[in-house]
C-alpha positions as CSV (number, residue, x, y, z in Angstrom):
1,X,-25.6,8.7,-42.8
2,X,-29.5,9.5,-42.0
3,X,-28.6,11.0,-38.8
4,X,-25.5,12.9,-40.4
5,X,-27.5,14.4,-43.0
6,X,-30.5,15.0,-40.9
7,X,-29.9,19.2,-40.7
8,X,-29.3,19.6,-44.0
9,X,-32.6,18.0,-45.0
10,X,-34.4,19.1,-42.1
11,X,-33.2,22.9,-41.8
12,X,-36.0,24.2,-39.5
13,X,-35.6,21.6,-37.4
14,X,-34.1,22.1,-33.6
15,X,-31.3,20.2,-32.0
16,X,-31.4,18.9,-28.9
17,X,-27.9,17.3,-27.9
18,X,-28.6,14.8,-25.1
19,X,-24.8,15.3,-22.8
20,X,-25.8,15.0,-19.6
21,X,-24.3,11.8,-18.6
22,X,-25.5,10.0,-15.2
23,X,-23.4,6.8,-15.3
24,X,-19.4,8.1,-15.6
25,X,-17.6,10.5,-13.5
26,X,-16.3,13.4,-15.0
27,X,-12.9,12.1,-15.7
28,X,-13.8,8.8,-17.7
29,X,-16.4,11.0,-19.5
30,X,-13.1,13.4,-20.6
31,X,-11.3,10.6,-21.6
32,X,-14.0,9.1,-24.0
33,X,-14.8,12.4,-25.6
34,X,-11.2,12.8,-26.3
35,X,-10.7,9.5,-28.0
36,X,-13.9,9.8,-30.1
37,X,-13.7,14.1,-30.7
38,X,-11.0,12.7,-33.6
39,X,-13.8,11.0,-35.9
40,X,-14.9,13.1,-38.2
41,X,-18.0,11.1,-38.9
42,X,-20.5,12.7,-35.9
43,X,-22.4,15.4,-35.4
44,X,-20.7,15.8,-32.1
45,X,-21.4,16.8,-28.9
46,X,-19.9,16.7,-25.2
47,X,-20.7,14.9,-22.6
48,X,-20.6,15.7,-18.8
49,X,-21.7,14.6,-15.5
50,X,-23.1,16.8,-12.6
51,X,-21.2,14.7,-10.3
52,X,-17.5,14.8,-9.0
53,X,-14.7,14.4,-11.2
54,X,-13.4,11.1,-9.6
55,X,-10.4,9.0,-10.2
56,X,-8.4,9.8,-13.5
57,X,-8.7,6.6,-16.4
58,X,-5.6,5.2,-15.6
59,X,-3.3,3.9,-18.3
60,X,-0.6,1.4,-17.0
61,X,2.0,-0.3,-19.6
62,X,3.1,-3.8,-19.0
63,X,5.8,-6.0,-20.1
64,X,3.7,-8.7,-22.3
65,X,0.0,-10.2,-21.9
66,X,0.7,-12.5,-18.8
67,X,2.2,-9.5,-16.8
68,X,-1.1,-7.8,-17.5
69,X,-3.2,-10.4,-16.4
70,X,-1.1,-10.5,-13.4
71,X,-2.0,-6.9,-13.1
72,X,-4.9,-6.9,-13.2
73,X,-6.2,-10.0,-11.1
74,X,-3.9,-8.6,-8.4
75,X,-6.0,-4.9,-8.7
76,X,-8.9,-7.1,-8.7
77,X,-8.3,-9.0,-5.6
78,X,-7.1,-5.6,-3.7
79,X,-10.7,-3.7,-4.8
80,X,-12.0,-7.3,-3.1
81,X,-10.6,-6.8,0.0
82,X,-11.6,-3.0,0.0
83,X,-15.6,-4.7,0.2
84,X,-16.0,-4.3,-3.6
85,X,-18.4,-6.5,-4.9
86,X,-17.1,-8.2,-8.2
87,X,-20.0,-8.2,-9.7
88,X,-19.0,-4.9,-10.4
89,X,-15.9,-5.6,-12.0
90,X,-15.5,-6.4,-15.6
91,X,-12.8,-7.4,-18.4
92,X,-13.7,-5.9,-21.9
93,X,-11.5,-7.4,-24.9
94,X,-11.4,-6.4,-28.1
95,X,-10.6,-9.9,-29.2
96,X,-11.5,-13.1,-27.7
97,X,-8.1,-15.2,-27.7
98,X,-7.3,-12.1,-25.3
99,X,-9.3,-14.2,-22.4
100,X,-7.0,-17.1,-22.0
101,X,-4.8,-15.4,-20.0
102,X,-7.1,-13.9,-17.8
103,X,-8.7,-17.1,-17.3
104,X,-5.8,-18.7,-15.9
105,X,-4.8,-15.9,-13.8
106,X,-8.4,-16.0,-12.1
107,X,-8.0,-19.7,-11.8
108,X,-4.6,-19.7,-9.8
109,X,-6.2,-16.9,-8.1
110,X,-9.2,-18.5,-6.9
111,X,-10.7,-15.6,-8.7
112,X,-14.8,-16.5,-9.6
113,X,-15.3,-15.5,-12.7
114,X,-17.6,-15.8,-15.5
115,X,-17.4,-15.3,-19.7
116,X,-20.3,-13.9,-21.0
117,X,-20.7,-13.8,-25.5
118,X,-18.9,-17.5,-25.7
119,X,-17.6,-20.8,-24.0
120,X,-14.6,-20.3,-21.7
121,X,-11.1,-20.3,-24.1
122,X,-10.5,-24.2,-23.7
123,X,-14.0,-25.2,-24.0
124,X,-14.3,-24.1,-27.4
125,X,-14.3,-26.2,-30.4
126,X,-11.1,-25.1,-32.3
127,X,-9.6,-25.3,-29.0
128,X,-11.2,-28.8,-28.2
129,X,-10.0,-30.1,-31.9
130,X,-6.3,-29.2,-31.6
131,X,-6.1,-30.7,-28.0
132,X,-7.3,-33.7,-29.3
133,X,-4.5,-33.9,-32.2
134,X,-1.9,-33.0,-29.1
135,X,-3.3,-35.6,-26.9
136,X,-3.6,-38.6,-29.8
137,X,0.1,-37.8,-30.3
138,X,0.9,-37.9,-26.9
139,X,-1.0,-40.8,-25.4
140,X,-2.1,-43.0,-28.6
141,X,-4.5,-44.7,-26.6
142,X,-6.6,-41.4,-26.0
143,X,-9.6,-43.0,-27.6
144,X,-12.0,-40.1,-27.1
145,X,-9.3,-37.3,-28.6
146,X,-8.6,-40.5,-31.5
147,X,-12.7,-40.4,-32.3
148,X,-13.4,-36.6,-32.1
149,X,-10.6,-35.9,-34.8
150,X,-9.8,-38.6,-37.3
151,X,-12.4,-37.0,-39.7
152,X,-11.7,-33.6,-38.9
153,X,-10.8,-31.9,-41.5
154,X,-13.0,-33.8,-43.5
155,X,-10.6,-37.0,-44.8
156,X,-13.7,-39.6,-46.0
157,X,-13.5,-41.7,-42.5
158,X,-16.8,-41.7,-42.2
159,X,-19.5,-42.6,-39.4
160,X,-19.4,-45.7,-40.6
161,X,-16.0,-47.2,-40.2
162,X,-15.5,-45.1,-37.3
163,X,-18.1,-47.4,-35.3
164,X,-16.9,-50.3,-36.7
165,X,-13.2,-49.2,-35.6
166,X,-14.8,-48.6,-32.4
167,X,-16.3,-52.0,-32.1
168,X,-12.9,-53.4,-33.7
169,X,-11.1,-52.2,-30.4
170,X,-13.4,-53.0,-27.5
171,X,-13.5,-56.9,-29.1
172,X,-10.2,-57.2,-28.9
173,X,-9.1,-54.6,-26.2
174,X,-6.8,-52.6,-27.9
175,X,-6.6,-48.7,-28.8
176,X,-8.7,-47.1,-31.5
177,X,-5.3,-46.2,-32.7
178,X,-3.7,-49.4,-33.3
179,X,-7.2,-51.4,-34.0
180,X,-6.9,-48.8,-37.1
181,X,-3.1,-50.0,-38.3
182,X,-4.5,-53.7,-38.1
183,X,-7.5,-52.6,-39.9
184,X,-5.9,-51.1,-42.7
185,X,-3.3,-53.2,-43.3
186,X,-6.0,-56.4,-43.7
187,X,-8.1,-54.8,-45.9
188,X,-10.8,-54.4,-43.5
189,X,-11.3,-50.6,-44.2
190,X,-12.2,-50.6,-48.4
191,X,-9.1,-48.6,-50.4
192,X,-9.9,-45.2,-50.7
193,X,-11.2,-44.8,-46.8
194,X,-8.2,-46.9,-46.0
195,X,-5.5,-44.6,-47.8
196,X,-6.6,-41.7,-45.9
197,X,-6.7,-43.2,-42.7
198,X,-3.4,-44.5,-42.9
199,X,-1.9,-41.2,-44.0
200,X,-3.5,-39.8,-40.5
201,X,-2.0,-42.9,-39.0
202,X,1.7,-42.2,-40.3
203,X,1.4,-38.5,-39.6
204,X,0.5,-39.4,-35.9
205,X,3.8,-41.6,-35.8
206,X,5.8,-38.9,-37.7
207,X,4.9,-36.2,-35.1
208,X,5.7,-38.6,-32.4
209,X,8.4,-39.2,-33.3
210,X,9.5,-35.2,-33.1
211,X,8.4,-34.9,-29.5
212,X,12.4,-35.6,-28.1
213,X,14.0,-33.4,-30.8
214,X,11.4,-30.3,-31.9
215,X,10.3,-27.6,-29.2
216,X,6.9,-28.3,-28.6
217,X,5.4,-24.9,-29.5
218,X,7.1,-25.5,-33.0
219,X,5.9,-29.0,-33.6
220,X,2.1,-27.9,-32.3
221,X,2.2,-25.2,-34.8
222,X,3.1,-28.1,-37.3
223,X,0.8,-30.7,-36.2
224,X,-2.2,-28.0,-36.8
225,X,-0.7,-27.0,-40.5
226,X,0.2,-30.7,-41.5
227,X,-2.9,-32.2,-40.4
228,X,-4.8,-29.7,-42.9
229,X,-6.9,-28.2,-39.0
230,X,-5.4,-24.8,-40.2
231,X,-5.9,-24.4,-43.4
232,X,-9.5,-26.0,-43.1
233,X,-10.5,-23.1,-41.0
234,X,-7.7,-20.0,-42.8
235,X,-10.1,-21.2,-46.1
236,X,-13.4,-20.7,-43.8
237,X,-15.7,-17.3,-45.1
238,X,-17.8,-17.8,-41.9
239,X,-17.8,-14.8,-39.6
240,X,-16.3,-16.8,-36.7
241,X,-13.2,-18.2,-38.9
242,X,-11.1,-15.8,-38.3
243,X,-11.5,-15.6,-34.5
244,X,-11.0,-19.0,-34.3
245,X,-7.7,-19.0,-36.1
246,X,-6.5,-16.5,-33.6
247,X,-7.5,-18.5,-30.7
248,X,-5.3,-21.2,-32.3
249,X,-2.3,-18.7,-32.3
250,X,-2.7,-17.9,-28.8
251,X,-3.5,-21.4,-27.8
252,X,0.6,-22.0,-29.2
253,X,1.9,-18.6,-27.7
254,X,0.1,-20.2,-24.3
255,X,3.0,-22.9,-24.5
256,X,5.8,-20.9,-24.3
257,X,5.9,-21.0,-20.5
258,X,5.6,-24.8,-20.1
259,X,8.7,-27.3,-21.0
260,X,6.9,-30.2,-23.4
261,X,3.7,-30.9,-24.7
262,X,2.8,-33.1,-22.1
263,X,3.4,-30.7,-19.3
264,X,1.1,-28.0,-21.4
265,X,-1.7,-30.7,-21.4
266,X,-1.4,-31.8,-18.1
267,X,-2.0,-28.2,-17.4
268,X,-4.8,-27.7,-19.6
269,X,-6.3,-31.4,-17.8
270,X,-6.0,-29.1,-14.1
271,X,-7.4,-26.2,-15.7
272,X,-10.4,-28.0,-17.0
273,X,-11.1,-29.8,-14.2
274,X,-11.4,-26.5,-11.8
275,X,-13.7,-25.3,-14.8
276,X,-15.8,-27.9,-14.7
277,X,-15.9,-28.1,-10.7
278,X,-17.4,-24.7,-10.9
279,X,-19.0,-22.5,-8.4
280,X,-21.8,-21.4,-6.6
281,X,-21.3,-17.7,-5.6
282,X,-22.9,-15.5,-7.6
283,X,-20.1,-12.6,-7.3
284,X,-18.0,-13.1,-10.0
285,X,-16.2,-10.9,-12.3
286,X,-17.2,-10.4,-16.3
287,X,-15.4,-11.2,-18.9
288,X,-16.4,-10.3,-22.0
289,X,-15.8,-8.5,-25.8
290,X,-16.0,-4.9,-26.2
291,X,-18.7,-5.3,-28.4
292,X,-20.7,-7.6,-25.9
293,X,-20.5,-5.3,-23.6
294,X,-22.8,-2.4,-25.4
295,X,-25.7,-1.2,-22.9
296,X,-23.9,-2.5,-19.4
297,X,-22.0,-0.8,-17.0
298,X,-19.9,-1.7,-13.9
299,X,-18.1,0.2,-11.4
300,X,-14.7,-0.7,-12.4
301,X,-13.8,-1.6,-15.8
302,X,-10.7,-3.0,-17.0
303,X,-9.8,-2.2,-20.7
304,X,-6.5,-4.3,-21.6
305,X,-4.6,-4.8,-25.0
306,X,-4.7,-1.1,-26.5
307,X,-1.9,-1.5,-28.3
308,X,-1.4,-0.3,-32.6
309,X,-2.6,-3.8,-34.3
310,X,-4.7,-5.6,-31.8
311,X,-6.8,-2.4,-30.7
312,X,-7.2,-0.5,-32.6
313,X,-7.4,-3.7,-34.9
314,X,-5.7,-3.8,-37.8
315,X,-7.9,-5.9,-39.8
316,X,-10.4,-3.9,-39.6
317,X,-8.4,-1.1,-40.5
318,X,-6.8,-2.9,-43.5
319,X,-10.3,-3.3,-44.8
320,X,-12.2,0.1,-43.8
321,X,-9.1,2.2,-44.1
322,X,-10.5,6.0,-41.8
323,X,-14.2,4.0,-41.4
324,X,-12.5,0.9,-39.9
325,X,-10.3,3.5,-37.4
326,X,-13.5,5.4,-36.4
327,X,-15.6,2.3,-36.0
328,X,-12.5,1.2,-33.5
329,X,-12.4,4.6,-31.6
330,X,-16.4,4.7,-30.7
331,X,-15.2,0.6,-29.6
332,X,-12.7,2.5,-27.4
333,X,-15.7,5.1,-26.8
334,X,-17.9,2.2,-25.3
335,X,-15.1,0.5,-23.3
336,X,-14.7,3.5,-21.2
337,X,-18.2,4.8,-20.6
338,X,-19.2,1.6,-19.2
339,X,-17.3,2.3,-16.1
340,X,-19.2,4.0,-13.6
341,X,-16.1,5.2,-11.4
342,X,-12.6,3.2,-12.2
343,X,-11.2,2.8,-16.0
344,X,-7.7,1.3,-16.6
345,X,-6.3,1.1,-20.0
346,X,-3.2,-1.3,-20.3
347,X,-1.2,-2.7,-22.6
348,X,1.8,-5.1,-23.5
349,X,5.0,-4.3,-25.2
350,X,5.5,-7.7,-26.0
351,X,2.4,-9.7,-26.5
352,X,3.5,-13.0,-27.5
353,X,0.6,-13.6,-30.5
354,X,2.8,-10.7,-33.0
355,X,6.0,-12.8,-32.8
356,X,6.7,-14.5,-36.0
357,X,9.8,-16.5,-34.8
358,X,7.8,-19.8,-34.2
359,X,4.2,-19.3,-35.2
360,X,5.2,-18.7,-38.9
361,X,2.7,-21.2,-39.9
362,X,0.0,-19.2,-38.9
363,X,0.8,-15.8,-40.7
């Protein structure tokens, strides 16, 4: 507002537009001033670069989010073996569930990578959380997954009788799970604790039960809404809640491809385990949000998921109605001027986190 007001309350004063760009070629500089010449809330000004014109900002559609992962890590891997470095390669998202994909892609590829803003998709908490649930249902004698969930959401199991369940099951060398039934049933665990454990406990049996006859994406979805995980977080006014309710969503959508539940976690296991092995070599490619990525640049820059409802968000559009768009479009503004000489826009005609047909829990 200051800066948009500054000639009307500084008359005499001289403008100076600063539109000499050195980073950009001239193409990628075209691009950006086209997207952001539509907001009306700027004083304006054109940018250009005394060097050559370069390659033209490509914009390549793709069938749904995996095929553009694919996409791109094979584009990446041929810019490798034309001696690019890729360090000078980045992945800007305008959301965060976006990286999972990628991730995996890079992993099967043997592609180093690193996420910069966050913990890798799998290594985050909410991510962490429902794999425990999955895993407890699954293998019963998953102490570890067992522990890190049976008070989360909070159910009034505390610290307490969680160490004394613990101690319970390495006396008499039995699973955390079914030390609890005994426990319960003899009164060891006082009422009110007791009721709520149980109810877990039953739940846990319930959803087992529903592994032969309900398609795994379905019953994940209603493991997370049953066990109350969802709605803990959908009720969360923290900045990060509703981030972490769309990593959830694409944690399900990431599913699809895999025959059980146990096959998906098996998976997950591999994926971890390469993860954790990590690497050495400091070329690696970024991965990172749109907004982390303010003030860097990089000689090729990926920009997937421009698509109507994921980017430009519609969230943020829901709630800033013109702002929101123009706040996206100098987003899309920053995306493209941090390439240096390659920008490719992409996006999926049928990304898997807008269908409605088995993730209705989550809407």
């Amino acid at each position: 507002g200051n800066i948009l007001r500054f000639e009307k309350d500084f008359p005499t004063a001289k403008i100076i537009r600063l539109e000499q760009n050195y980073r950009s070629t001239g193409h990628i500089l075209g691009a950006a001033g086209g997207v952001i010449a539509h907001n009306q809330g700027r004083l304006g000004k054109t940018l250009w670069s005394a060097g050559e014109h370069g390659d033209k900002v490509r914009v390549q559609g793709l069938w749904d989010g995996e095929a553009e992962a694919r996409f791109i890590a094979e584009d990446i891997e041929s810019l490798q073996h034309r001696k690019m470095k890729l360090r000078q390669m980045a992945v800007l998202v305008r959301a965060g569930f976006q990286m999972r994909e990628f991730e995996e892609r890079f992993i099967q590829l043997g592609i180093p990578y690193r996420v910069f803003g966050g913990p890798r998709f799998y290594e985050r908490a909410e991510i962490r959380d429902a794999l425990a649930y999955f895993r407890v249902v699954v293998q019963p004698s998953d102490d570890l997954a067992f522990e890190r969930i049976v008070n989360v959401p909070k159910r009034g199991i505390g610290e307490t009788t969680i160490k004394s369940i613990h101690a319970e099951a390495r006396r008499i060398g039995q699973p955390m799970t079914e030390t609890s039934c005994s426990m319960v049933k003899s009164g060891a665990i006082k009422a009110k604790t007791g009721a709520s454990l149980d109810k877990l406990l039953s739940d846990f049996m319930r959803w087992r039960t529903l592994l032969a006859t309900t398609r795994h994406t379905e019953l994940a979805a209603q493991i997370l809404d049953e066990s109350g995980y969802l709605s803990m977080w959908q009720a969360d006014k923290s900045p990060e809640a509703q981030g972490r309710v769309e990593n959830l969503k694409e944690l399900i959508a990431g599913m699809e491809e895999f025959d059980s539940l146990p096959a998906f976690l098996e998976h997950v296991a591999l994926v971890m385990e390469t993860q954790g092995a990590g690497t050495a070599n400091d070329d690696y490619v970024s991965l990172m949000t749109l907004h982390g990525a303010k003030g860097l640049e990089f000689d090729c820059v990926y920009l997937p998921g421009w698509e109507e409802g994921l980017f430009p968000s519609q969230k943020t559009m829901d709630e800033n109605g013109i702002k929101g768009l123009e706040e996206e479009r100098r987003l899309a503004y920053v995306g493209l001027t941090r390439a240096k000489q390659r920008a490719t826009i992409s996006f999926a005609a049928n990304r898997r986190i807008n269908r409605r047909d088995r993730l209705h829990r989550f809407d």
